[in-house]
BALOBA-1460 file (C-alpha; in Angstrom, 3 decimals):
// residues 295
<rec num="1" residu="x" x="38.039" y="31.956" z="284.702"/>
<rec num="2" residu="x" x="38.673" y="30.543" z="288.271"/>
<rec num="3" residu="x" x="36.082" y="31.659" z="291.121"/>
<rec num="4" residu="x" x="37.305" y="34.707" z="292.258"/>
<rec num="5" residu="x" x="39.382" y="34.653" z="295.896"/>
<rec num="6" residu="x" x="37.120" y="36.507" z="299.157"/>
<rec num="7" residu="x" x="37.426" y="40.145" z="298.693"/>
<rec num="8" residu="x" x="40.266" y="41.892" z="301.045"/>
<rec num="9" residu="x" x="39.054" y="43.677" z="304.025"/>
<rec num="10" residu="x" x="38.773" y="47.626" z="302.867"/>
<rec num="11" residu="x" x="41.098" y="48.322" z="305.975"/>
<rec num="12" residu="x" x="44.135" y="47.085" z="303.647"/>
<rec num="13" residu="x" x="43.153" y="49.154" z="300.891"/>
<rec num="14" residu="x" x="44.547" y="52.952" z="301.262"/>
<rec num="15" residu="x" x="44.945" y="54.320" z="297.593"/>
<rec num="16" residu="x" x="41.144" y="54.170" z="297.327"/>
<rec num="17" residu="x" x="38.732" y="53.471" z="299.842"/>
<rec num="18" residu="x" x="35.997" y="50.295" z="299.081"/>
<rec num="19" residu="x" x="33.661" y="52.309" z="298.202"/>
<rec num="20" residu="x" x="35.857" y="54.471" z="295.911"/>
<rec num="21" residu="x" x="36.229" y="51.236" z="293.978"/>
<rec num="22" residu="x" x="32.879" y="49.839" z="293.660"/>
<rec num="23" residu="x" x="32.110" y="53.213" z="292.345"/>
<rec num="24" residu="x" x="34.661" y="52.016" z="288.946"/>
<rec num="25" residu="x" x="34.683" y="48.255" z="289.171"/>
<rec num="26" residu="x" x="31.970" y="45.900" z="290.773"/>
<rec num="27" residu="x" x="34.677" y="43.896" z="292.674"/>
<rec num="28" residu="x" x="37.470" y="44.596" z="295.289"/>
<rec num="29" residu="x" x="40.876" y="43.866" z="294.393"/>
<rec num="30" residu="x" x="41.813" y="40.144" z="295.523"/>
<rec num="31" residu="x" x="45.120" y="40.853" z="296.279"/>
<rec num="32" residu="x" x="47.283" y="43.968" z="297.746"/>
<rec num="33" residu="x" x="50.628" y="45.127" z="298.639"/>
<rec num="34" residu="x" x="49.315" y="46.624" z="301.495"/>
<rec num="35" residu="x" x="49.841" y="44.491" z="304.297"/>
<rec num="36" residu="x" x="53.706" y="44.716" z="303.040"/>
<rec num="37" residu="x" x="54.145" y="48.232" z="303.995"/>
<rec num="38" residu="x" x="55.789" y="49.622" z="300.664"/>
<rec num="39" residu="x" x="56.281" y="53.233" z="300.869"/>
<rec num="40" residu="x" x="55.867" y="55.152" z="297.291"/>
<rec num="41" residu="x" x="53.407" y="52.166" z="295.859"/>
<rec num="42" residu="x" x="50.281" y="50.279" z="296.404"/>
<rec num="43" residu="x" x="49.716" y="47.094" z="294.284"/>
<rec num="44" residu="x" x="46.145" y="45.679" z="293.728"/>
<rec num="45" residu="x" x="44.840" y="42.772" z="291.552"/>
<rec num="46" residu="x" x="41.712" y="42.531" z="290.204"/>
<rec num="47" residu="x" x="39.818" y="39.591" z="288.380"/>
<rec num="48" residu="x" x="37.414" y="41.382" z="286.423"/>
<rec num="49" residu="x" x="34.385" y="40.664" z="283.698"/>
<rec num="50" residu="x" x="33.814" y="42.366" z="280.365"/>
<rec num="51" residu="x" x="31.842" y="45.722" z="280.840"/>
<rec num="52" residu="x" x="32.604" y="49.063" z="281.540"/>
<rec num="53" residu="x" x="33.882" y="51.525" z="283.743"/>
<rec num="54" residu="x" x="32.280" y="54.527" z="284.938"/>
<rec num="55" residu="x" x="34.077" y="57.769" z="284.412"/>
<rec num="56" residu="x" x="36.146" y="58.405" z="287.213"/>
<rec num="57" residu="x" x="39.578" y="59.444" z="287.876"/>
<rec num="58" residu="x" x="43.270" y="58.836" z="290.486"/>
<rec num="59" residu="x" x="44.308" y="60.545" z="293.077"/>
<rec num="60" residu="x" x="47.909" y="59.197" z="292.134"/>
<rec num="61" residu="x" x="49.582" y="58.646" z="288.894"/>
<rec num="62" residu="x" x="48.505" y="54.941" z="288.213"/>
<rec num="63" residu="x" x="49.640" y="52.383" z="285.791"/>
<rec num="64" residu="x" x="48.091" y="49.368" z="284.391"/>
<rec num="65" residu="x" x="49.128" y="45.899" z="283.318"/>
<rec num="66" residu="x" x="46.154" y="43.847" z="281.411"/>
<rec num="67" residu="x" x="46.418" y="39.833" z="281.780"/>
<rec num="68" residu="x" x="44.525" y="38.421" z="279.516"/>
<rec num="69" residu="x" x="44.329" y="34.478" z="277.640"/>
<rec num="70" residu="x" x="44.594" y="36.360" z="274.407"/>
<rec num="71" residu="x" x="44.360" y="40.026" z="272.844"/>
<rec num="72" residu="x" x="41.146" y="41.534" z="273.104"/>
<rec num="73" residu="x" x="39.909" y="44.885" z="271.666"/>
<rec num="74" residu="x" x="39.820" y="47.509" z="274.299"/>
<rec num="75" residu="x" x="38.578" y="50.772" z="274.541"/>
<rec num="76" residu="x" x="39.093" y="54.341" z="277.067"/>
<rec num="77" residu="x" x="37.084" y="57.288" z="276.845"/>
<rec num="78" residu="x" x="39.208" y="60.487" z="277.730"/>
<rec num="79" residu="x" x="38.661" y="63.736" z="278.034"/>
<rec num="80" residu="x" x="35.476" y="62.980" z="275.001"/>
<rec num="81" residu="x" x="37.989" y="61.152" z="272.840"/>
<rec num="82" residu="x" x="37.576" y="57.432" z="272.027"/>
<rec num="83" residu="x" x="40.671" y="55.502" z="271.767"/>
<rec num="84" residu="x" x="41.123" y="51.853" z="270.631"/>
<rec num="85" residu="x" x="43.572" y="49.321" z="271.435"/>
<rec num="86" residu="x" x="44.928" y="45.546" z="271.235"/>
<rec num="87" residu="x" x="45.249" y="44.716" z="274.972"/>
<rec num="88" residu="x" x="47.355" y="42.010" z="275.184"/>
<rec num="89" residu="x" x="50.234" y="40.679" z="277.972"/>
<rec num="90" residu="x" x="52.739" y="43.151" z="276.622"/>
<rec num="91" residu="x" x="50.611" y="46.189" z="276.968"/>
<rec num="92" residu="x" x="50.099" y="49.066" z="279.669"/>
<rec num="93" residu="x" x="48.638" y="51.946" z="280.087"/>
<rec num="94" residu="x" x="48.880" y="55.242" z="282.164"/>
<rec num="95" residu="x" x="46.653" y="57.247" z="283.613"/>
<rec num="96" residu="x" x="47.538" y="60.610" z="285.062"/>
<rec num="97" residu="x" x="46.305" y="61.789" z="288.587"/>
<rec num="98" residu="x" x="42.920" y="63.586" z="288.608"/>
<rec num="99" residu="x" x="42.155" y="62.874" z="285.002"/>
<rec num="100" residu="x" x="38.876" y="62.082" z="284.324"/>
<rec num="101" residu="x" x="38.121" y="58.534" z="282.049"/>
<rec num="102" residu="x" x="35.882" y="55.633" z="281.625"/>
<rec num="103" residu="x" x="37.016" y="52.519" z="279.598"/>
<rec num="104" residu="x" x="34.770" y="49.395" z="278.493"/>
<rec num="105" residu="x" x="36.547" y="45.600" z="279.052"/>
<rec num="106" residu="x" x="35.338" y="43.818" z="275.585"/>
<rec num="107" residu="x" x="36.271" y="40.360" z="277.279"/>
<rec num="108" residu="x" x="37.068" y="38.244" z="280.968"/>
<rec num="109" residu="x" x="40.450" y="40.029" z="282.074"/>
<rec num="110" residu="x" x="43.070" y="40.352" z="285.229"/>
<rec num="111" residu="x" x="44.376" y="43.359" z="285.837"/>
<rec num="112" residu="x" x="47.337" y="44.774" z="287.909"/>
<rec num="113" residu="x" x="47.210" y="47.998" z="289.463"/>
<rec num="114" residu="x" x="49.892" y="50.042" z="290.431"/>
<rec num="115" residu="x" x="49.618" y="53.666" z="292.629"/>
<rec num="116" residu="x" x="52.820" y="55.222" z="292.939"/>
<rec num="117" residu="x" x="53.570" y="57.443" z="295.414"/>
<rec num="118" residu="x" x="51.420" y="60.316" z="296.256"/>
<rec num="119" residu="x" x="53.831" y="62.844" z="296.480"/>
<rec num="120" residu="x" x="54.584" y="62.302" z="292.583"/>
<rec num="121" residu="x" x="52.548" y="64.926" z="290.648"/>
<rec num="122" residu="x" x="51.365" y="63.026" z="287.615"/>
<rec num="123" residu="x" x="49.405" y="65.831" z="286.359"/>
<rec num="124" residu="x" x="52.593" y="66.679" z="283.614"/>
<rec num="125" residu="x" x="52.187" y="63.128" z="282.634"/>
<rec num="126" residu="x" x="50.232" y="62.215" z="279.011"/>
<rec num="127" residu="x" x="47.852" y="59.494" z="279.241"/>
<rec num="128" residu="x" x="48.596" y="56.055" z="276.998"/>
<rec num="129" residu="x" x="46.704" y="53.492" z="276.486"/>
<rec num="130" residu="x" x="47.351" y="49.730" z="275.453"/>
<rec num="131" residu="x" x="50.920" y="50.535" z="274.086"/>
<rec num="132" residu="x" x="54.029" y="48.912" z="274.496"/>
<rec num="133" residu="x" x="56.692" y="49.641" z="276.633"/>
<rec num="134" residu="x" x="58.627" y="46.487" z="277.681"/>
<rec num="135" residu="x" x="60.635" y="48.125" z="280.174"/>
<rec num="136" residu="x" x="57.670" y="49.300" z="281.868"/>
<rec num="137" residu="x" x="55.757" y="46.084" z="281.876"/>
<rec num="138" residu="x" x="59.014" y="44.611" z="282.836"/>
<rec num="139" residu="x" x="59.278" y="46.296" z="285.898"/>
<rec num="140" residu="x" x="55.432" y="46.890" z="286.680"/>
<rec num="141" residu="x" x="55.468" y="42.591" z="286.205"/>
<rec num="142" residu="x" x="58.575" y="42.416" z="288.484"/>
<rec num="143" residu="x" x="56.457" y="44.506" z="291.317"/>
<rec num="144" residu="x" x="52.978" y="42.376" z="290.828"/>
<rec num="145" residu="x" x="55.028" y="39.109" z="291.352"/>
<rec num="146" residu="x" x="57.139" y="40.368" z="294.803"/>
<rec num="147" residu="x" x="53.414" y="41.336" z="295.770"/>
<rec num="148" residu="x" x="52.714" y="37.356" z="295.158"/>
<rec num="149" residu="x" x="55.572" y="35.824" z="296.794"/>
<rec num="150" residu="x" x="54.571" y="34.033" z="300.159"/>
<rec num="151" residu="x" x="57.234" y="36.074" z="301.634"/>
<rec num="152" residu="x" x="58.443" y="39.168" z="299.894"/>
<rec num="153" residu="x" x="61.840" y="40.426" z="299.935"/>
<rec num="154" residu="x" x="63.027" y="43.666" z="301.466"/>
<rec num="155" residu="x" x="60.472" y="46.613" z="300.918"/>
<rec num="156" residu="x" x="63.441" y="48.182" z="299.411"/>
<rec num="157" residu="x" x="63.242" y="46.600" z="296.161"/>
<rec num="158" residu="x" x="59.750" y="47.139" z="295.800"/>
<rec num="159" residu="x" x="60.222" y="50.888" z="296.321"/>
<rec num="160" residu="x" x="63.416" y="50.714" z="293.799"/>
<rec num="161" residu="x" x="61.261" y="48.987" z="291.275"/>
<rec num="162" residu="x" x="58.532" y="51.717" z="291.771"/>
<rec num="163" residu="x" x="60.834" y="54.625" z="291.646"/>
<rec num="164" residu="x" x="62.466" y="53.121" z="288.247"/>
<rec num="165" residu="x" x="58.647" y="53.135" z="286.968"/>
<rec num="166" residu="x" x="58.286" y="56.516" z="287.818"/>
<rec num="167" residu="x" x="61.532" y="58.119" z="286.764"/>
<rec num="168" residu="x" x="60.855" y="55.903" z="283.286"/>
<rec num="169" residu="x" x="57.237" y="57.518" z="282.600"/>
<rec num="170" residu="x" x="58.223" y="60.903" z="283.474"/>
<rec num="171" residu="x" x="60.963" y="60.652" z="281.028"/>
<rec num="172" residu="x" x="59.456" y="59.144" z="278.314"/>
<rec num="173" residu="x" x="55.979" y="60.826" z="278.612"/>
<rec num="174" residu="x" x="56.049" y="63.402" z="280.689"/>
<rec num="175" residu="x" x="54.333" y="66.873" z="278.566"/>
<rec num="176" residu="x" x="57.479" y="68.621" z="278.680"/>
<rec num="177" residu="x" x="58.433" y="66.346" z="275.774"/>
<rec num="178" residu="x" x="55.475" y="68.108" z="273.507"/>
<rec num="179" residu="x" x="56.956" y="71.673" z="273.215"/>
<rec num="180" residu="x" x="54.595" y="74.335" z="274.231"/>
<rec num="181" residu="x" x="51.678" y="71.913" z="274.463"/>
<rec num="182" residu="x" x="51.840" y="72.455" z="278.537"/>
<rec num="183" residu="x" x="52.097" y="75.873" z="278.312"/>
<rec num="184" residu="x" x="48.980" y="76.677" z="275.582"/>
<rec num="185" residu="x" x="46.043" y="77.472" z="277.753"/>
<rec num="186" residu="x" x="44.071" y="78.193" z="274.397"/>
<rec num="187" residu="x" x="44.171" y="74.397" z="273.463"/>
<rec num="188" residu="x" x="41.554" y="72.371" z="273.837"/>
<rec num="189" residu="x" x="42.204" y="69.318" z="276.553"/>
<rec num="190" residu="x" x="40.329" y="66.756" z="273.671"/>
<rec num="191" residu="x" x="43.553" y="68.422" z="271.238"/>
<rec num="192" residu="x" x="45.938" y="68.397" z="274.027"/>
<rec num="193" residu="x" x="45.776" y="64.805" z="273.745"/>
<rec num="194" residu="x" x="45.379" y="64.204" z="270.187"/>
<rec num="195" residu="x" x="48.568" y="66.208" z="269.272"/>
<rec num="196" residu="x" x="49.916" y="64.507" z="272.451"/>
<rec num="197" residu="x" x="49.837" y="61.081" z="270.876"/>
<rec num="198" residu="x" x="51.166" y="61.948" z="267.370"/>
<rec num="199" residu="x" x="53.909" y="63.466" z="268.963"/>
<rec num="200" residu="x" x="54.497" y="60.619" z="271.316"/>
<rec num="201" residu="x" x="54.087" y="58.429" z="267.981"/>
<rec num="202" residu="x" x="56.751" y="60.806" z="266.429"/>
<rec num="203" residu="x" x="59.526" y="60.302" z="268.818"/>
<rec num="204" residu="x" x="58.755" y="56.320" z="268.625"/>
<rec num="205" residu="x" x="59.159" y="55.610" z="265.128"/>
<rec num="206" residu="x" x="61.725" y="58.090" z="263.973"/>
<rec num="207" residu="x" x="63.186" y="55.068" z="262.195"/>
<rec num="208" residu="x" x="60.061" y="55.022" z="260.294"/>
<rec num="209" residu="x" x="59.230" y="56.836" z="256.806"/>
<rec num="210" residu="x" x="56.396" y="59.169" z="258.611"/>
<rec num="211" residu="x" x="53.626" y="60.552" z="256.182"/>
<rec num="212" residu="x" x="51.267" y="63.697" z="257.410"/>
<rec num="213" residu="x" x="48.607" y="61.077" z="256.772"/>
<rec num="214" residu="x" x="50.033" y="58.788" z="259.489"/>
<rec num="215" residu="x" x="50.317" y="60.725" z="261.572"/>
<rec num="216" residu="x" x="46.921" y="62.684" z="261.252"/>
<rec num="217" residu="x" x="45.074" y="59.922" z="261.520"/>
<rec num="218" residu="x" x="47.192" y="58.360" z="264.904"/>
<rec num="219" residu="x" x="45.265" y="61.907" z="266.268"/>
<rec num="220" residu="x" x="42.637" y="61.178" z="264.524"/>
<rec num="221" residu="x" x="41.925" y="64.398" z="262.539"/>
<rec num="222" residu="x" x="41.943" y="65.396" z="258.971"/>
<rec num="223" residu="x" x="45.656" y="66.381" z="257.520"/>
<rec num="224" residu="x" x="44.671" y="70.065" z="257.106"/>
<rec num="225" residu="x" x="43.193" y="69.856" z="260.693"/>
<rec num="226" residu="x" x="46.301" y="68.295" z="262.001"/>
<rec num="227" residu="x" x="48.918" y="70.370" z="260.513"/>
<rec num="228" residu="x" x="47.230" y="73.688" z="261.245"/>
<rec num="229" residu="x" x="47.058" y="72.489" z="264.700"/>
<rec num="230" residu="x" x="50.114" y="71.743" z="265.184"/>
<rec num="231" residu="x" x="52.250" y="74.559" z="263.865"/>
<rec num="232" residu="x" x="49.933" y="76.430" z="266.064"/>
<rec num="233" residu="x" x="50.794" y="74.239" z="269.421"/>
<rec num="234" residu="x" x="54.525" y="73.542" z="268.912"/>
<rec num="235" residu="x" x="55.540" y="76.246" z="266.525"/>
<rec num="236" residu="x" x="57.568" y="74.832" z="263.388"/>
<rec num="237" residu="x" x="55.409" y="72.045" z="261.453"/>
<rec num="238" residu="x" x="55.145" y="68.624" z="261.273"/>
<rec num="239" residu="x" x="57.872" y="67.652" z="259.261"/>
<rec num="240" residu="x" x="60.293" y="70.575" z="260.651"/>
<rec num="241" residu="x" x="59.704" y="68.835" z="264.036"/>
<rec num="242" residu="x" x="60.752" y="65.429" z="262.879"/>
<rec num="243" residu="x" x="63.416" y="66.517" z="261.145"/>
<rec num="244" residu="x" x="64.360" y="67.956" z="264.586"/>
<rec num="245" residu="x" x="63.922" y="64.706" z="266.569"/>
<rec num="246" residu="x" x="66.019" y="62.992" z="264.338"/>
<rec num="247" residu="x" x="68.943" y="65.291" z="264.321"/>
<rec num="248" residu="x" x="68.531" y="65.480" z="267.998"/>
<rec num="249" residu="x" x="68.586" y="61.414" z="268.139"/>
<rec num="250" residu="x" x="71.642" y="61.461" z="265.504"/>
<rec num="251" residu="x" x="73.571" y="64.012" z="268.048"/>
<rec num="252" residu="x" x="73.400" y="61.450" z="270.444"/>
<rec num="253" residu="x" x="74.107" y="58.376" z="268.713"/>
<rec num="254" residu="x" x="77.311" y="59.788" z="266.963"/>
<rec num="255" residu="x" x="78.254" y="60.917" z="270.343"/>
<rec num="256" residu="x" x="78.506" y="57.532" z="271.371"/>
<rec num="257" residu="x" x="80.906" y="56.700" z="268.640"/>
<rec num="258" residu="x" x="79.940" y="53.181" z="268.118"/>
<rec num="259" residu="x" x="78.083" y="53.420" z="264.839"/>
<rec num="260" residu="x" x="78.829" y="54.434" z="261.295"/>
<rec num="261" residu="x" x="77.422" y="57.747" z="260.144"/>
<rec num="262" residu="x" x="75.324" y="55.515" z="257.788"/>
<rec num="263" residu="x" x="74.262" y="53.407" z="260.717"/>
<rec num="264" residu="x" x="72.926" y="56.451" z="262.317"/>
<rec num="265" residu="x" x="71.088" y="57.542" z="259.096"/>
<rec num="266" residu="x" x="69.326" y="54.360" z="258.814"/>
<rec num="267" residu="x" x="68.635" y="54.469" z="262.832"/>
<rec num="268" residu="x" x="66.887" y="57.879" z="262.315"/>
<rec num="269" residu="x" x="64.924" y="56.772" z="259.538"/>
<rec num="270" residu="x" x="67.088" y="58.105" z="256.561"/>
<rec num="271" residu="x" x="67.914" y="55.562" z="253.691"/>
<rec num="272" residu="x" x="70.378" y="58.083" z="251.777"/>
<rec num="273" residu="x" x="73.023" y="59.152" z="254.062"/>
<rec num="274" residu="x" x="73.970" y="62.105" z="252.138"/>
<rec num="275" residu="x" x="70.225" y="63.630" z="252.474"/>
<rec num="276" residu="x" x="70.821" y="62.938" z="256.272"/>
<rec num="277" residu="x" x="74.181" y="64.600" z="255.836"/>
<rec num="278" residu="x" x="72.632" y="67.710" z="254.146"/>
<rec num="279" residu="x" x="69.343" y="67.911" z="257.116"/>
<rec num="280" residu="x" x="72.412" y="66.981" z="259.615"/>
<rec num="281" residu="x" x="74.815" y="69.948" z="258.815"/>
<rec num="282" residu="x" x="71.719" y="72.602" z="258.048"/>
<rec num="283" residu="x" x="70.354" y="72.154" z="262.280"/>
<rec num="284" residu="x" x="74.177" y="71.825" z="263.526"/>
<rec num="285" residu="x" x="75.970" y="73.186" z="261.513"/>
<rec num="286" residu="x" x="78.832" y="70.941" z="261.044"/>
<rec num="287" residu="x" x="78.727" y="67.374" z="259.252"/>
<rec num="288" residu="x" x="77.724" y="64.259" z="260.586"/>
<rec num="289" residu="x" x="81.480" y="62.748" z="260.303"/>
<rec num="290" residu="x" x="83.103" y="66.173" z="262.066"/>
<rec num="291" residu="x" x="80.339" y="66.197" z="264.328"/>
<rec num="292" residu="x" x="81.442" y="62.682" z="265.220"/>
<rec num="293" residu="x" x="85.353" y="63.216" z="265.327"/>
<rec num="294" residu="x" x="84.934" y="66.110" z="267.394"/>
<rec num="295" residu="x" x="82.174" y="63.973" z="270.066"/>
């Protein structure tokens, strides 16, 4: 790893102060977007070792983009749940504002930081770690590299990039996606965000043939655990829900008109078109091909 650059002066910094850093990572980021006046975002590179990170959290909703010679294990502690990752260049991760977590580093790493704006409440946001998104890495890259340039282009395509981040997290995993799970007060935060991920992992792979195994063990509890928990959070059970999804992604795709009813089976995960016709017409009420005629 090359000597690290002289630390910035903390004057540049504003999404954390110096010493709010040092209290999570022994070293001050080596490069900023500060001196470039975006408004909405704050960019900061870091060259860091393996180790860990005490438990701290944001004051903004804050996104992460690993650089790293190869994948490396990774680990981040939230809310007293352990979860494991691949870290690798195609990877992020998300971390809501004011959410408490620690992570440990398992190996020599470069990190890019991104703050956006302060005014966007991150609190409905689910946490994710080491997943992959290519349209956010895409964009978060496209930001760290205009940071970079010896002379930037207008500040307004920084602060377009960083609003398309935003308005892309808050769709895909904001907690209004995980019916009722905002609203249940009587849910644990540790099952908040174990039912959060299998639900996340629902809508991802609805292509996929999805056992109650699976997807017990992405939240890491037992199958009678997970399924009692559940029904209790969002209402209807596992397998009600994805049937659900999967409708509700079918809806859409015959809308479009540009694929076969058995092209949108197969999309949704269903190798017999006439069992996706039967789950198709018993949630709308009308058959996939009418359904499509009439779209």
């Amino acid at each position: 790893m090359p000597p690290s650059e002289p630390p910035i002066h903390h004057e540049v910094v504003r999404a954390l102060s110096e010493e709010e850093i040092r209290k999570i990572v022994p070293v001050l980021p080596y490069r900023t977007s500060c001196e470039l006046n975006w408004s909405g975002v704050e960019v900061h590179r870091y060259r860091l070792t393996a180790g860990e990170t005490k438990e701290h959290s944001y004051p903004q909703l804050t996104v992460f983009l690993p650089h790293v010679e190869a994948p490396q294990p990774g680990e981040m502690r939230i809310a007293g749940r352990r979860i494991k990752a691949q870290i690798g260049n195609h990877t992020v991760s998300i971390a809501p504002s004011g959410l408490s977590l620690s992570s440990r580093r398992n190996g020599d790493t470069e990190v890019t930081v991104i703050f956006l704006g302060s005014n966007v409440d991150g609190r409905a946001i689910m946490p994710q770690y080491g997943i992959d998104d290519p349209v956010l890495r895409s964009l978060g890259s496209a930001l760290d590299s205009e940071m970079k340039l010896p002379h930037p282009g207008h500040k307004m395509y920084a602060e377009a990039l960083a609003a398309a981040m935003t308005a892309h997290i808050f769709a895909k995993y904001s907690s209004s996606h995980f019916p009722r799970l905002d609203a249940m007060g009587d849910l644990r935060p540790q099952l908040r965000l174990q039912l959060g991920r299998s639900l996340q992992y629902i809508r991802d792979h609805l292509d996929a043939s999805l056992s109650l195994e699976e997807l017990a063990e992405v939240a890491n509890m037992s199958k009678y655990h997970f399924a009692k928990t559940f029904r209790h959070a969002v209402g209807i059970p596992p397998h009600q829900y994805l049937v659900k999804l999967r409708v509700e992604r079918a809806q859409s795709l015959l809308g479009a008109g540009c694929l076969s009813v058995e092209d949108v089976a197969s999309r949704v995960g269903y190798s017999d078109p006439a069992h996706f016709a039967e789950q198709f017409r018993k949630i709308v009420g009308v058959s996939p091909n009418r359904y499509r005629h009439a779209a």
